[in-house]
C-alpha positions in Angstrom: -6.6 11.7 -13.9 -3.7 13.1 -15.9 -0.8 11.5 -17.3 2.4 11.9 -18.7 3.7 9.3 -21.5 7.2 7.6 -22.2 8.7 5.6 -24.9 11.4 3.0 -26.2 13.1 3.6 -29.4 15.8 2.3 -31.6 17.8 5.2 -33.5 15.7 7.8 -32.4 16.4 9.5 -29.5 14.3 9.1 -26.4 11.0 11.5 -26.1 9.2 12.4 -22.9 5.7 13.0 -24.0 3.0 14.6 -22.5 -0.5 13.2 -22.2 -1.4 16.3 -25.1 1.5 15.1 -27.1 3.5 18.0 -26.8 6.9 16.8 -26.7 8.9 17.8 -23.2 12.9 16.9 -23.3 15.0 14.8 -25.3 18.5 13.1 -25.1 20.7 11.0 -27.4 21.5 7.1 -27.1 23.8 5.2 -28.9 22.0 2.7 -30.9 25.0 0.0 -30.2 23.7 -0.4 -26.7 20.0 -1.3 -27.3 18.7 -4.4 -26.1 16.6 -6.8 -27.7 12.9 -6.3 -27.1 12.2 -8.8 -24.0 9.1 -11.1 -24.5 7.7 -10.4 -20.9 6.5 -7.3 -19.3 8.7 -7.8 -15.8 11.9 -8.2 -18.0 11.1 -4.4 -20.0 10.0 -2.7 -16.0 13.5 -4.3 -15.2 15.5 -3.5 -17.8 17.1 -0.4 -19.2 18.8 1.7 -21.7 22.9 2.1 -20.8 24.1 4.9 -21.2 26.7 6.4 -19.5 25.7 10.0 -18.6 22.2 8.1 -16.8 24.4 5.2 -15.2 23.5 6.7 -11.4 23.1 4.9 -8.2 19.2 5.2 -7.1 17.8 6.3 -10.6 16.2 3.8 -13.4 15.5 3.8 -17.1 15.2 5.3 -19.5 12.8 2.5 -20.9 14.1 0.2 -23.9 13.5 -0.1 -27.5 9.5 -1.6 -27.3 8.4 -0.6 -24.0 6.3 2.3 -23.3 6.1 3.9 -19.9 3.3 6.0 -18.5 2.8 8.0 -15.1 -0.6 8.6 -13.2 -1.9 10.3 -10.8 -1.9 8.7 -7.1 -4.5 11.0 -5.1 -4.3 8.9 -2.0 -0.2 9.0 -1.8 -0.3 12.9 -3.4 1.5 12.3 -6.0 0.7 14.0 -9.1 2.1 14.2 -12.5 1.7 18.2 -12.1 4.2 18.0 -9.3 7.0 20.7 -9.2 9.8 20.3 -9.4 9.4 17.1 -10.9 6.0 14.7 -12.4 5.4 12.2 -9.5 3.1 9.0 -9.9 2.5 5.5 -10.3 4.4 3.9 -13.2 2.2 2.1 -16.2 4.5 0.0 -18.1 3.1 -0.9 -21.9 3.7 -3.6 -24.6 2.5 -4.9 -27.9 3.3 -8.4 -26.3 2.1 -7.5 -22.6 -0.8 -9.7 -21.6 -4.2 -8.4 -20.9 -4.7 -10.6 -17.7 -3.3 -13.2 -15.2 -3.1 -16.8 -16.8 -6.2 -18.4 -15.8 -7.2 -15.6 -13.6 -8.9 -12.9 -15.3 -10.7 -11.4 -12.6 -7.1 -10.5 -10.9 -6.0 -8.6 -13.7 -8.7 -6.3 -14.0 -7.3 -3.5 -11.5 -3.8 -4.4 -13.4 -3.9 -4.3 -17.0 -6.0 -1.5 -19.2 -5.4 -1.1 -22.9 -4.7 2.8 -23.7 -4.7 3.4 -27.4 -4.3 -0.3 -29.0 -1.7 -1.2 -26.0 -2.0 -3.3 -23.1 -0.4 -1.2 -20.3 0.4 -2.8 -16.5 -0.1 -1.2 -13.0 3.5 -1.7 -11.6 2.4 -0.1 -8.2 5.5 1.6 -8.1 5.9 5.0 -7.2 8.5 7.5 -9.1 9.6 10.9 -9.9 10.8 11.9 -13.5 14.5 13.4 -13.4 15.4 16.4 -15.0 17.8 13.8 -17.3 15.3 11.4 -18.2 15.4 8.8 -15.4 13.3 7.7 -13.3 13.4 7.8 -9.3 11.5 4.8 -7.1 10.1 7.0 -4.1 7.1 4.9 -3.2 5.1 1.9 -3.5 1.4 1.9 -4.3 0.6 -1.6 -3.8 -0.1 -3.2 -0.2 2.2 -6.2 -1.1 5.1 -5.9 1.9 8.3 -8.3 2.3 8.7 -9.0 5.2 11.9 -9.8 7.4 12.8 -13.6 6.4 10.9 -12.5 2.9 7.4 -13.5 3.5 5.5 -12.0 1.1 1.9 -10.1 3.1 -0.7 -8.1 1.5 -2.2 -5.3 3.6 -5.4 -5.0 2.1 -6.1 -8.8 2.7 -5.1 -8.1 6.7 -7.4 -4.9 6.9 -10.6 -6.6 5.1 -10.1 -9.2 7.9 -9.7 -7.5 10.6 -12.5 -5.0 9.7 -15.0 -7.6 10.1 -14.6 -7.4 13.3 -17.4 -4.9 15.8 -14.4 -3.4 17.2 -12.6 -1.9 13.8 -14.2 1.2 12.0 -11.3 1.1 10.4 -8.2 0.4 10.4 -3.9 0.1 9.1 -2.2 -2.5 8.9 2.2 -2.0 8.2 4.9 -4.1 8.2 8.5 -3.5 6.7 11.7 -5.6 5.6 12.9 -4.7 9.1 10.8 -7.3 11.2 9.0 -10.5 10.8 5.8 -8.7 12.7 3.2 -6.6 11.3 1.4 -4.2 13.2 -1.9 -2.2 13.0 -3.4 0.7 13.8 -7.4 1.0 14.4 -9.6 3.3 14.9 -12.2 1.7 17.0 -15.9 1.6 17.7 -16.8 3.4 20.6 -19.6 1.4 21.6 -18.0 -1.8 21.1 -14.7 -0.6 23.1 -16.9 0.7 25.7 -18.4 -2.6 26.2 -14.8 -4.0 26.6 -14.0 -1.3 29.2 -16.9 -2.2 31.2 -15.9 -6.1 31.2 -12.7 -4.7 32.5 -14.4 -2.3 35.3 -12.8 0.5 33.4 -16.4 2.3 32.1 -15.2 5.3 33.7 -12.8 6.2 31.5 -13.1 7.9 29.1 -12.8 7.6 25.2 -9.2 8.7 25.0 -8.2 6.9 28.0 -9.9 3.9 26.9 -7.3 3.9 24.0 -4.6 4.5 25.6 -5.5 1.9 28.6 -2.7 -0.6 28.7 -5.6 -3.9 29.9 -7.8 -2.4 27.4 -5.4 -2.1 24.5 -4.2 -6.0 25.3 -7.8 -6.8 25.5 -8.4 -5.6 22.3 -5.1 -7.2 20.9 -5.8 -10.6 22.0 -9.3 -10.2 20.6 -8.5 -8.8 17.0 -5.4 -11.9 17.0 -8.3 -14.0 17.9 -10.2 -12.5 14.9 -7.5 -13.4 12.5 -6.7 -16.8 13.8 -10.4 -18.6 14.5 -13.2 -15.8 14.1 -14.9 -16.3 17.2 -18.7 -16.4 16.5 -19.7 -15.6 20.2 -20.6 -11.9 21.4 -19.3 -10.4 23.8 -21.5 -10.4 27.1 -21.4 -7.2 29.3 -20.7 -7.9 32.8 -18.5 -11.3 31.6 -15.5 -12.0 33.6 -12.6 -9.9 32.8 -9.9 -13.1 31.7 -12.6 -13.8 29.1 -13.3 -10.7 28.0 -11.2 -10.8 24.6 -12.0 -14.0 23.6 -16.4 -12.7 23.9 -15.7 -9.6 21.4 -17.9 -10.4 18.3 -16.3 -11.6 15.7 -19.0 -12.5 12.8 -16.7 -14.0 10.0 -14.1 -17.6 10.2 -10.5 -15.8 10.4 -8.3 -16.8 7.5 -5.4 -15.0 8.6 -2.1 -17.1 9.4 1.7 -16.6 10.3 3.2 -13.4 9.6 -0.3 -12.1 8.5 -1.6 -11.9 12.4 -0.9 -8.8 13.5 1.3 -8.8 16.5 0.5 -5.2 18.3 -1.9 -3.1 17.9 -2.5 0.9 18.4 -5.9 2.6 19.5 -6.6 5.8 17.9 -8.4 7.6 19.4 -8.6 10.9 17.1 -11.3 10.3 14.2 -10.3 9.6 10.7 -12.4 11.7 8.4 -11.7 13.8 5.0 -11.2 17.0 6.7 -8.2 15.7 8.3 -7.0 14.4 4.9 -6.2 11.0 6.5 -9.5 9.0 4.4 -10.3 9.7 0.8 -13.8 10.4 -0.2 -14.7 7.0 -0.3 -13.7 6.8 3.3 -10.7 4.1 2.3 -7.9 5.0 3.8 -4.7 7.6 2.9 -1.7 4.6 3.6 1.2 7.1 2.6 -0.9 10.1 4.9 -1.4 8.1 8.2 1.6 6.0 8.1 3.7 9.3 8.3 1.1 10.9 10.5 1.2 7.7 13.0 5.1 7.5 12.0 5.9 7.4 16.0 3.5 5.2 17.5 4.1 2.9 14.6 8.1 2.9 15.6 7.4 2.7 19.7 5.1 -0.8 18.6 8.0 -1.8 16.7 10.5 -0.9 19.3 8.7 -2.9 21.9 9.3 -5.9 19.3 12.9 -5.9 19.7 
């Protein structure tokens, strides 16, 4: 992974270092605006150096006296600090007072903080691009952490591990936005498991792409996956079972501890496979968020449009 390094300084002016430290671009600040170093990491990601040739709507930083800033590498997004025309990555910011953890919760920081060189640096899990004139652009968001419409706070990743305990997820997506007080998912489903629900539905003739696209079949599998999230059925679903209880008979092996906001409210069958080749998994088969959220961009808008 490369990156490319930042830092705060008082009458010095600002250098963009790279990770060889070869030093890139430089501009001038006026020592009479600096700020007193902040005693918390938030208040130095938040906070920047005034200046009035970098005072521009949409653009941050440069970072203040104390703080450094690095930029990594995001494979899944694409975003690398090799970009052209500008570096693109997640944004590290850095310390000599940052903590090294969460208080009294060590084992969430351990994804968040990392020390690089004597300095305690934290994952912001935002997404920029370095301007030309030393500011910094927000493009993209790393972290699964969505606000929702009435500002409900909902983490993806906890909705996905969920919902992937279920037989009828090989995988699957889960979005939201500030736009609605509904998230939504897609999955790409087991085909044995969605066969089954297409026979319990006298729809075994179908075939694999019509079974997804199957309007009974889809709400089937909606009202299951909901019931997933709320209860986690422990029965299995019984071929041949009557069709109205279907939904509720798909196996769900683990209690649901999914509430609110965080049970998905449509959901889209995918029928086309997620794999490497199509760029829309990494290696590790987890899934490419940025990749299949513009890939799925339409269906995603249609669920949400049938919200309204």
């Amino acid at each position: 992974m490369q990156q490319l390094s930042w830092c705060g300084t008082y009458t010095y002016p600002h250098i963009l270092m790279s990770s060889n430290g070869r030093s890139m671009q430089k501009f001038d600040i006026d020592p009479e605006q600096q700020l007193y170093t902040p005693k918390i990491v938030d208040i130095a990601a938040d906070v920047m150096e005034m200046h009035e040739g970098l005072r521009k709507c949409g653009q941050v930083g440069p970072p203040i006296y104390g703080a450094r800033i690095k930029m990594d590498d995001w494979e899944e997004g694409g975003y690398r600090v090799t970009d052209h025309p500008n570096p693109r990555g997640e944004l590290l910011v850095g310390t000599s007072f940052a903590p090294n953890s969460y208080y009294k919760k060590p084992e969430l920081g351990k994804d968040t903080f990392l020390s690089i060189d004597g300095m305690t640096y934290c994952r912001t899990g935002d997404i920029a691009e370095y301007l030309p004139d030393g500011t910094f652009k927000i493009i993209d968001r790393k972290k699964d952490l969505v606000k929702l419409q009435f500002g409900e706070y909902v983490s993806l990743g906890k909705v996905e591990s969920e919902l992937k305990t279920s037989p009828l997820v090989d995988n699957i997506l889960a979005c939201g936005n500030g736009y609605s007080r509904y998230l939504v998912v897609l999955v790409s489903p087991n085909k044995d498991q969605l066969g089954q629900v297409a026979r319990g539905l006298d729809k075994a003739h179908l075939t694999f792409e019509d079974q997804c696209e199957d309007d009974e079949i889809v709400k089937a599998c909606t009202e299951s996956l909901r019931e997933h999230a709320k209860k986690g059925e422990t029965e299995k679903y019984v071929q041949g079972s009557r069709v109205d209880k279907a939904p509720a008979r798909i196996a769900s092996l683990c209690p649901g501890r999914l509430h609110g906001a965080e049970v998905p409210a449509k959901v889209k069958l995918c029928c086309e496979a997620w794999t490497r080749e199509k760029g829309l998994v990494t290696a590790a088969f987890k899934v490419r968020r940025k990749v299949l959220e513009q890939h799925y961009r339409e269906d995603i808008d249609k669920m949400y449009q049938s919200l309204l």
